[in-house]
VMD Tcl script that draws the C-alpha trace (Angstrom):
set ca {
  {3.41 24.56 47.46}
  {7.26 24.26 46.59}
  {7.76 21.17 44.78}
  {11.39 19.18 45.44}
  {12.83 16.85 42.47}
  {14.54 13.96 44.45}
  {17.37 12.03 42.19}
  {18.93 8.84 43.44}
  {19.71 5.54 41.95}
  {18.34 4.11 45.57}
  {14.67 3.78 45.22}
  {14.28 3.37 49.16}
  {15.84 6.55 49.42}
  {14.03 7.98 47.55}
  {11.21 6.72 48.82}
  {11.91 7.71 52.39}
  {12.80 10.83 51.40}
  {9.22 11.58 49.67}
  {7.40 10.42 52.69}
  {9.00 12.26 54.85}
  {8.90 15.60 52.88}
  {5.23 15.02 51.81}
  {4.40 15.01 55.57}
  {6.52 18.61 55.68}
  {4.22 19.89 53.52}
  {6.22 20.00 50.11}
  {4.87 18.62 46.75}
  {7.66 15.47 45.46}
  {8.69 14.06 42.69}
  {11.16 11.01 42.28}
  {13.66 9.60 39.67}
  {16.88 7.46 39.97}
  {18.89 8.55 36.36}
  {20.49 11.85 35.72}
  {19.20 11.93 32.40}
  {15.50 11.65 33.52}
  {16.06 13.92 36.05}
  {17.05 16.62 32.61}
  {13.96 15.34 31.22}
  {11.73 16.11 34.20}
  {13.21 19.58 34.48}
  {12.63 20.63 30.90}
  {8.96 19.69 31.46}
  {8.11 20.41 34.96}
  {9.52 23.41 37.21}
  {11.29 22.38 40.80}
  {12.18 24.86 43.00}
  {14.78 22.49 44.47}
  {16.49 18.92 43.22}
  {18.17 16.65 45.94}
  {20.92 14.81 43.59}
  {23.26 12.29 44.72}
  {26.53 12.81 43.57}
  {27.07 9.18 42.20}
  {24.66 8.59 39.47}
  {24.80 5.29 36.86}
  {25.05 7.85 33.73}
  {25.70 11.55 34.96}
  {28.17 12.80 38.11}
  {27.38 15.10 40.87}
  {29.17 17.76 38.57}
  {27.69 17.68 35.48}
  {24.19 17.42 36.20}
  {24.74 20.12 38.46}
  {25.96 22.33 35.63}
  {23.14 21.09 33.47}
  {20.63 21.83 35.54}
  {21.92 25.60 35.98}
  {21.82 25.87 32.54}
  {18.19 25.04 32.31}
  {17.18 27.66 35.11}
  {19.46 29.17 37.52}
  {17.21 29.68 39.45}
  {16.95 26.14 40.83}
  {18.18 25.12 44.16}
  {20.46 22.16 44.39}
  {21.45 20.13 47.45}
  {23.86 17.37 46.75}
  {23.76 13.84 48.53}
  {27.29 12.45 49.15}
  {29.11 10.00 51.74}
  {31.38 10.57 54.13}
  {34.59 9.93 50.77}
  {33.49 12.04 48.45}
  {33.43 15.02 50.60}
  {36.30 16.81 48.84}
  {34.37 16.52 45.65}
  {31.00 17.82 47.07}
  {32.76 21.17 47.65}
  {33.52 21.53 44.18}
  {29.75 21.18 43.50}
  {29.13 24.15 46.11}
  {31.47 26.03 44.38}
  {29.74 25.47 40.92}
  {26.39 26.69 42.72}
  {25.01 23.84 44.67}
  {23.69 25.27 47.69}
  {24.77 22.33 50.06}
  {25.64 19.03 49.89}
  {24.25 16.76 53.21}
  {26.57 13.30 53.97}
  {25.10 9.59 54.02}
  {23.50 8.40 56.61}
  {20.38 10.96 56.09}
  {18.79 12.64 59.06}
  {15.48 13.89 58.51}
  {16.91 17.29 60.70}
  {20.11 17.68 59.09}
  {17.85 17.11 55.20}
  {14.79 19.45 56.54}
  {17.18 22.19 57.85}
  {19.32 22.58 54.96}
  {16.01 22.40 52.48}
  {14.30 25.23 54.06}
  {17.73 27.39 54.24}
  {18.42 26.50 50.43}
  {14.57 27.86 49.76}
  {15.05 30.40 52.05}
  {17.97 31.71 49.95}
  {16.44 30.75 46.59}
  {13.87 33.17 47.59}
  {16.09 36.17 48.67}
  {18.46 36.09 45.78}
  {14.81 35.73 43.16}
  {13.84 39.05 45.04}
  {16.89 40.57 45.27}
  {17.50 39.55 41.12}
  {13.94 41.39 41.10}
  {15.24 44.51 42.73}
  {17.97 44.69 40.89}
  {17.68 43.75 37.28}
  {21.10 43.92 36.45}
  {22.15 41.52 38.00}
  {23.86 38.89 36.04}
  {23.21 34.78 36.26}
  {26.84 34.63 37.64}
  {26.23 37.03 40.38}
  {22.62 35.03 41.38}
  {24.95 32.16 41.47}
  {27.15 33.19 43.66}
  {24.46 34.76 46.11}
  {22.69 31.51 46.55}
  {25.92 29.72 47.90}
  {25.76 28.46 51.27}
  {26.94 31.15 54.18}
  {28.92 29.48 56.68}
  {26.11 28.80 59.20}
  {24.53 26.89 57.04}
  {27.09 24.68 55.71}
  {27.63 23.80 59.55}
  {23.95 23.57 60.68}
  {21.62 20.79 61.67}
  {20.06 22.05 64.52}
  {22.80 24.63 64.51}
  {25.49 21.50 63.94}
  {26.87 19.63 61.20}
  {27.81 16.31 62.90}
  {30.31 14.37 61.70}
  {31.18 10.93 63.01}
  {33.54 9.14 61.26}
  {33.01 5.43 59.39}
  {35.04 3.86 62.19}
  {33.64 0.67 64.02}
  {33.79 3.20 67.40}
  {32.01 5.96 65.16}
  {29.48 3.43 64.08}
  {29.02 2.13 67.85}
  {28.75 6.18 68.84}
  {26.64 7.15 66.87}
  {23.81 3.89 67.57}
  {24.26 5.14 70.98}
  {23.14 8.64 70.44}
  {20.63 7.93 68.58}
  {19.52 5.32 71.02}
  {19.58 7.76 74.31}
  {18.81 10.85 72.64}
  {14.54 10.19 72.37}
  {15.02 9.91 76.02}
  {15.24 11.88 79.05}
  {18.03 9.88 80.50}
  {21.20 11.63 82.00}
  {24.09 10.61 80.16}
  {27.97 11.12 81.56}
  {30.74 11.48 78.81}
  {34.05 10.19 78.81}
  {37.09 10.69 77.14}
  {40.40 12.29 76.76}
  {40.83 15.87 76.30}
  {39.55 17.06 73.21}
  {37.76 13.94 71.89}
  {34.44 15.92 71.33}
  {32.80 15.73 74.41}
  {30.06 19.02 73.86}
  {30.04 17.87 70.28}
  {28.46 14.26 71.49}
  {26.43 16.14 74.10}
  {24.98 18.88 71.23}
  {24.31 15.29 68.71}
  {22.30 13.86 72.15}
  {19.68 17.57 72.05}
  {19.70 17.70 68.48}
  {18.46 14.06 68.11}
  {16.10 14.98 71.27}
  {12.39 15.84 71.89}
  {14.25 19.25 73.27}
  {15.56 19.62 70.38}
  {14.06 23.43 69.99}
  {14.42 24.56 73.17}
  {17.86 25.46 74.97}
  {21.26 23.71 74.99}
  {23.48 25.40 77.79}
  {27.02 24.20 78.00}
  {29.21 25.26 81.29}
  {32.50 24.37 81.98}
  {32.72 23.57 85.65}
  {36.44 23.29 85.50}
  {36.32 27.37 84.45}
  {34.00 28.11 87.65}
  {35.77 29.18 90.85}
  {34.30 27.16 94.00}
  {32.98 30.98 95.02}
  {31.02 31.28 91.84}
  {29.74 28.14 90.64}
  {26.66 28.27 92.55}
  {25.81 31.84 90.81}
  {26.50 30.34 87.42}
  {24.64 27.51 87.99}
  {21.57 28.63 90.15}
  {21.99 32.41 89.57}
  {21.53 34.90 92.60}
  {19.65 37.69 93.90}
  {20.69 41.58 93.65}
  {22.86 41.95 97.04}
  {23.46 38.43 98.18}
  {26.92 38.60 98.56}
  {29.66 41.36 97.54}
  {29.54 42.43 94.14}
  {25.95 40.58 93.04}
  {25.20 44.17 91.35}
  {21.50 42.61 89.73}
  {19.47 39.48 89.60}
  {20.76 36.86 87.43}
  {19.55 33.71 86.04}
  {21.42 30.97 86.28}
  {22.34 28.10 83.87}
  {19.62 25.55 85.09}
  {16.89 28.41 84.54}
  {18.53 29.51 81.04}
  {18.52 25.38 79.90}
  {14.48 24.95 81.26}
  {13.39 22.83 78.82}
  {16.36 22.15 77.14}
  {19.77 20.14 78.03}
  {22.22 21.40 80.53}
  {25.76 20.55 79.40}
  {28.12 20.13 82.66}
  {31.71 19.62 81.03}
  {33.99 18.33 83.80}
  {31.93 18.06 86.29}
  {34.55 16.50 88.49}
  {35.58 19.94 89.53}
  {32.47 21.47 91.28}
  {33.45 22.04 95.08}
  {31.84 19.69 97.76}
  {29.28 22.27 98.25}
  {28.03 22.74 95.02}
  {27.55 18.74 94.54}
  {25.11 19.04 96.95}
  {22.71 21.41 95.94}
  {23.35 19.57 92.39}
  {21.94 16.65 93.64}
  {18.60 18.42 95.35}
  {18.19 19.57 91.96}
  {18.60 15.82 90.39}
  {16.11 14.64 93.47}
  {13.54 17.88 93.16}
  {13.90 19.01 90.08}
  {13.84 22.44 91.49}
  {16.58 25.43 92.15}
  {16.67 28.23 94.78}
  {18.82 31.38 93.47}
  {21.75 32.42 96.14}
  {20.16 34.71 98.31}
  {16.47 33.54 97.97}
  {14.10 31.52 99.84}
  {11.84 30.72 96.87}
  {12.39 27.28 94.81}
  {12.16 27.56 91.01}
  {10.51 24.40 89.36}
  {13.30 23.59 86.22}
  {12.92 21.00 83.42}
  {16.46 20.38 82.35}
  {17.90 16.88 81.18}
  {21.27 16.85 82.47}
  {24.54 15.70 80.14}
  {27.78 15.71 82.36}
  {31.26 15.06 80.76}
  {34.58 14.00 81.87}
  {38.25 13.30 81.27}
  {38.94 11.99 84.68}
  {37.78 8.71 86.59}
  {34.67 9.73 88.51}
  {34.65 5.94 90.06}
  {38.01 6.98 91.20}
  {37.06 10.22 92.20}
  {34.21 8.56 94.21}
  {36.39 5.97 96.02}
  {38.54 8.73 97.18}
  {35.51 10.84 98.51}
  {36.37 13.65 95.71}
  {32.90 13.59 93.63}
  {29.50 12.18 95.55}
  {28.70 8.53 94.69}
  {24.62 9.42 95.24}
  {25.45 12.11 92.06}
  {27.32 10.06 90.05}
  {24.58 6.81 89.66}
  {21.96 9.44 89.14}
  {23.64 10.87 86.65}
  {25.36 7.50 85.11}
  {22.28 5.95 83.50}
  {23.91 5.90 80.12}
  {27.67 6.25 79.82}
  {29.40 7.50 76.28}
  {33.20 6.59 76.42}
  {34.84 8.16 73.18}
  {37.73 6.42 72.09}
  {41.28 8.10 71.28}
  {41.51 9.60 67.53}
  {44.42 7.34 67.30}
  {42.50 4.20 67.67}
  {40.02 5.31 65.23}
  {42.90 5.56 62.05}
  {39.77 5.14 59.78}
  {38.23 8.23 61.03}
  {41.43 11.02 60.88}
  {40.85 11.82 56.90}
  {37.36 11.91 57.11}
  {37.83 14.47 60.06}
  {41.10 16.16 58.49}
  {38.29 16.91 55.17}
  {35.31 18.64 57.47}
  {37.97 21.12 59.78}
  {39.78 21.49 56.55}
  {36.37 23.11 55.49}
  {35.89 24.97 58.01}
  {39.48 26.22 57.57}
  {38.21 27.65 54.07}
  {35.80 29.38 55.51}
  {37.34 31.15 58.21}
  {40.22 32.09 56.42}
  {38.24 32.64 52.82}
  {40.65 29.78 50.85}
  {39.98 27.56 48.52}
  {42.12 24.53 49.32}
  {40.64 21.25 48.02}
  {42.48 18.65 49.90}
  {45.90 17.07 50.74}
  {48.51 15.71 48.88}
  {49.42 12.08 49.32}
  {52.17 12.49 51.28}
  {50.23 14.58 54.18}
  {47.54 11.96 54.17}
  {49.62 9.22 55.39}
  {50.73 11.74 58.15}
  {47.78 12.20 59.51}
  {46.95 9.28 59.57}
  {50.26 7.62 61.13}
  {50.64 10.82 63.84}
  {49.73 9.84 67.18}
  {47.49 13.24 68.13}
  {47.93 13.54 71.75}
  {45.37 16.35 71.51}
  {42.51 14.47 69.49}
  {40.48 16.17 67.27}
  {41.19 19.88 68.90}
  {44.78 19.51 67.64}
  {43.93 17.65 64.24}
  {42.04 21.11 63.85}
  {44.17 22.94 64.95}
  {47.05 21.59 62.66}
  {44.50 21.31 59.46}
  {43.68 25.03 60.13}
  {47.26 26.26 60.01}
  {47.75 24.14 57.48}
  {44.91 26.01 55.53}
  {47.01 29.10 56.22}
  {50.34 28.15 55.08}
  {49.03 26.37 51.71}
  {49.81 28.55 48.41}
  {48.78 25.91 46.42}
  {45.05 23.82 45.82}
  {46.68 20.91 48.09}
  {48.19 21.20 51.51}
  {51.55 20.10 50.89}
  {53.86 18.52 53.42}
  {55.97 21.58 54.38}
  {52.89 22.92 56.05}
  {52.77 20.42 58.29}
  {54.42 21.16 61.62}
  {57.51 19.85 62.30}
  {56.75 17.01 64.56}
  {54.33 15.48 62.72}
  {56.56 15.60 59.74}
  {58.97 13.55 61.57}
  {57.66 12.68 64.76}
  {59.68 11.67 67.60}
  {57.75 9.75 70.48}
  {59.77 6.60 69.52}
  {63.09 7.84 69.99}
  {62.15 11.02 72.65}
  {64.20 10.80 76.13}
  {66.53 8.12 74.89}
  {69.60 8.73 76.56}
  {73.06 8.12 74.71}
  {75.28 6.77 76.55}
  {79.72 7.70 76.23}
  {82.56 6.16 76.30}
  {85.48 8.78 77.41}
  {83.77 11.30 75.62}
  {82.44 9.03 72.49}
  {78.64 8.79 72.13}
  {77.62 5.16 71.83}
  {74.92 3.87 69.71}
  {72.56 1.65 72.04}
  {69.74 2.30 73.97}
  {68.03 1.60 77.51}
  {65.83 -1.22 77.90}
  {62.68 0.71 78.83}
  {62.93 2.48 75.66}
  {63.43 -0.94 73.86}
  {60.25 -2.21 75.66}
  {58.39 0.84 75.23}
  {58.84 0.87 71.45}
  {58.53 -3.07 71.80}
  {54.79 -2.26 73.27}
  {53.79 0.75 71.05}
  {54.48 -2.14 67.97}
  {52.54 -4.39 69.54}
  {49.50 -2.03 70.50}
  {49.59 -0.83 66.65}
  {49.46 -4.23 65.50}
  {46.72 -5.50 67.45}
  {44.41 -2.08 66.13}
  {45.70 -2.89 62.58}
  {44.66 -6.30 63.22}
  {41.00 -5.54 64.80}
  {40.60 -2.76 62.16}
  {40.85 -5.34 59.27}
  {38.91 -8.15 60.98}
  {35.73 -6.24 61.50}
  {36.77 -5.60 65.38}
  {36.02 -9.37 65.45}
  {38.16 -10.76 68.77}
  {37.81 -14.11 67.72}
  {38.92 -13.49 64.04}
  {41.54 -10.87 65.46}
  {43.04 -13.76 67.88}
  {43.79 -16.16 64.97}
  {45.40 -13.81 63.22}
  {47.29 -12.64 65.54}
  {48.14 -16.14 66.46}
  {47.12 -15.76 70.36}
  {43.98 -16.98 72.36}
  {41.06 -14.88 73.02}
  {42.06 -14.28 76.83}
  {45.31 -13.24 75.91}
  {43.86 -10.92 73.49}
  {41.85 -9.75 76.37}
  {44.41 -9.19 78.37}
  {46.37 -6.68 76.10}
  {43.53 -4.89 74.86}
  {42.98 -4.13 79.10}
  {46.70 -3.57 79.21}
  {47.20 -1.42 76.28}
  {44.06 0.77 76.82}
  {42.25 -0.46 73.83}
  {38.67 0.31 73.54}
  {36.23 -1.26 71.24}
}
mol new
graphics top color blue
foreach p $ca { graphics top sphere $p radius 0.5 }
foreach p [lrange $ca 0 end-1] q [lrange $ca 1 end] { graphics top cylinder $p $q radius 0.2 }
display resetview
């Protein structure tokens, strides 16, 4: 029986943590002091210690280093939050297998545990194989590959310490035990399939298929393939069988990304699937009896789409029992670092750098830019960043140029002459646009610092609660 050393100064935690592992079938062992953690190890032999980073007398660091030293052998998964990210990759880089962020999951802990034995094991045997093989090299073999720095479930979720992270994440865990559809909303690149993947991980389906399609990718001529698969010589060029998506997903969770782009048609036979739970391949006369929870996503207005007889209304309450709306990165300021620190690891391990963080100066870009694009662009600029950086720090110079000095304040202003000689004034929509955006920025500044508390938010701002209201309808503001 492998035995785990658990080391945190909160004794619920550790409590929790030896329950649950007990149950898994591992023998435990609990202390909340670095030192006594040393003490245990020098008596008693642990195949793997979960250490929180923050201890009262020893850091993540050095009892990390310490406990190499007394056999280096010794798995070690680091406990951090969501701030001290940037350090926890140091520890990974001084041997600590992985480091897991606060709030715990029991997946996300049990996943990483049996990878970080699973390794300890392989690089014993292969240390076995090869005697000479030096401490260093063991060390470096029982680093974390890539997949499993990402995984829980095949995910490393990251939600942000946000109010609107909070509120996101109580929902998923809150629908996921269910079998409830869910539809997704949100502006491009917000994390839709990321929410959707959280929902099956969190799930009782959690081990059997998550399919994701993009219906906005699927001509109206081939949807019904994809989605329902076909039989050999159907139509013109169905070459062999094929199983479609529903059939794939049986069990699982069938991801429908903008689903506000399947034809007319193909709404339809959705919906006899919804009603039947059962598909019929193109070409055959035989139903097929599928299991598949259904998660649908969307960056357009289905009620919209409904009122103007684009998208079915019978499909979209059967699949609207639970909606998600994810909110704008740039309404969730609190979130962008925290974000900017997980793509900026992922960055180092595409590209095989080593860049720690950012400077000063980049943080409050990020943080002020107003990222059209979401998260996709925030990791898209972080990874280029990555790229560019010759130092430990991304500096500001590789930052691209409009977030460096960005211009939606002063863009399509145009300058007036007088015979020939520019004048220095400006139109009054672009005096009441910037007017607004001030406005809108105080009022998340304002809600940020007040808890998202209306009525505290109102006094401050020195307006009634209606009126408050009122702009947060007008402004797009979503709590």
């Amino acid at each position: 029986m492998e035995r785990i050393l658990i080391v945190d100064d909160n004794n619920d935690i550790c409590l929790l943590l030896e329950r649950f592992l007990s149950k898994q079938g591992y023998k435990t062992a609990s202390v909340q002091r670095g030192e006594d953690a040393l003490a245990l190890l020098r008596k008693e032999s642990f195949e793997l210690v979960i250490c929180d980073f923050k201890l009262p007398d020893i850091n993540g660091l050095e009892i990390l280093r310490r406990i190499k030293v007394l056999d280096s052998t010794t798995a070690v998964i680091i406990i951090t939050g969501y701030s001290d990210v940037r350090t926890a990759v140091l520890t990974v880089k001084h041997g600590a297998f992985d480091y897991v962020t606060k709030p715990l999951y029991p997946d996300e802990i049990l996943f990483t545990i049996k990878n970080a034995l699973e390794r300890r094991s392989q690089t014993i045997a292969s240390a076995a194989a090869k005697p000479e093989q030096t401490t260093t090299q063991a060390s470096t073999a029982a680093k974390p590959s890539a997949k499993s720095k990402l995984t829980s479930g095949g995910k490393r979720f990251i939600f942000g310490k946000s109010r609107a992270a909070e509120m996101l994440q109580s929902h998923i865990d809150l629908i996921a035990p269910t079998n409830m559809s869910v539809i997704i909303t949100g502006e491009t690149g917000t994390g839709k399939e990321f929410v959707a993947n959280a929902i099956h991980q969190r799930s009782k389906r959690a081990d059997k298929p998550f399919v994701a399609i993009d219906c906005g990718a699927l001509s109206k001529e081939l949807a019904g393939s994809e989605l329902f698969g076909h039989l050999k010589g159907s139509f013109t060029g169905a070459m062999a069988d094929k199983v479609g998506s529903f059939e794939h997903a049986n069990g699982g969770t069938l991801f429908l990304d903008e689903i506000g782009n399947l034809s007319y048609e193909n709404q339809i036979k959705l919906l006899r699937v919804l009603q039947e739970r059962k598909i019929r391949r193109i070409g055959s006369n035989q139903d097929i009896s599928v299991d598949v929870r259904i998660i649908a996503a969307t960056n357009e207005d289905l009620k919209e789409a409904v009122r103007q007889g684009r998208f079915r209304e019978d499909i979209y309450h059967r699949l609207d029992e639970f909606p998600i709306s994810l909110v704008p990165l740039r309404e969730r300021k609190a979130d962008i670092l925290i974000f900017a620190e997980h793509f900026l690891l992922l960055a180092n391990e595409q590209l095989e750098k080593n860049i720690i963080g950012f400077d000063d100066e980049v943080k409050e870009k990020l943080k002020e830019y107003f990222w059209h694009g979401n998260l996709r662009e925030l990791q898209n600029v972080v990874k280029r960043a990555v790229l560019l950086s010759l130092g430990e720090y991304v500096t500001l110079d590789c930052l691209p140029i409009e977030i460096r000095e960005p211009t939606y304040l002063t863009e399509n202003i145009i300058t007036p002459t007088v015979s020939g000689t520019p004048v220095a004034t400006q139109p009054n929509s672009n005096l009441k646009s910037v007017s607004e955006n001030a406005e809108r920025a105080a009022i998340i500044k304002v809600l940020e610092k007040t808890g998202y508390n209306k009525t505290k938010a109102a006094e401050v701002l020195n307006i009634d609660r209606k009126t408050l209201y009122n702009k947060l309808k007008a402004y797009d503001i979503h709590l």
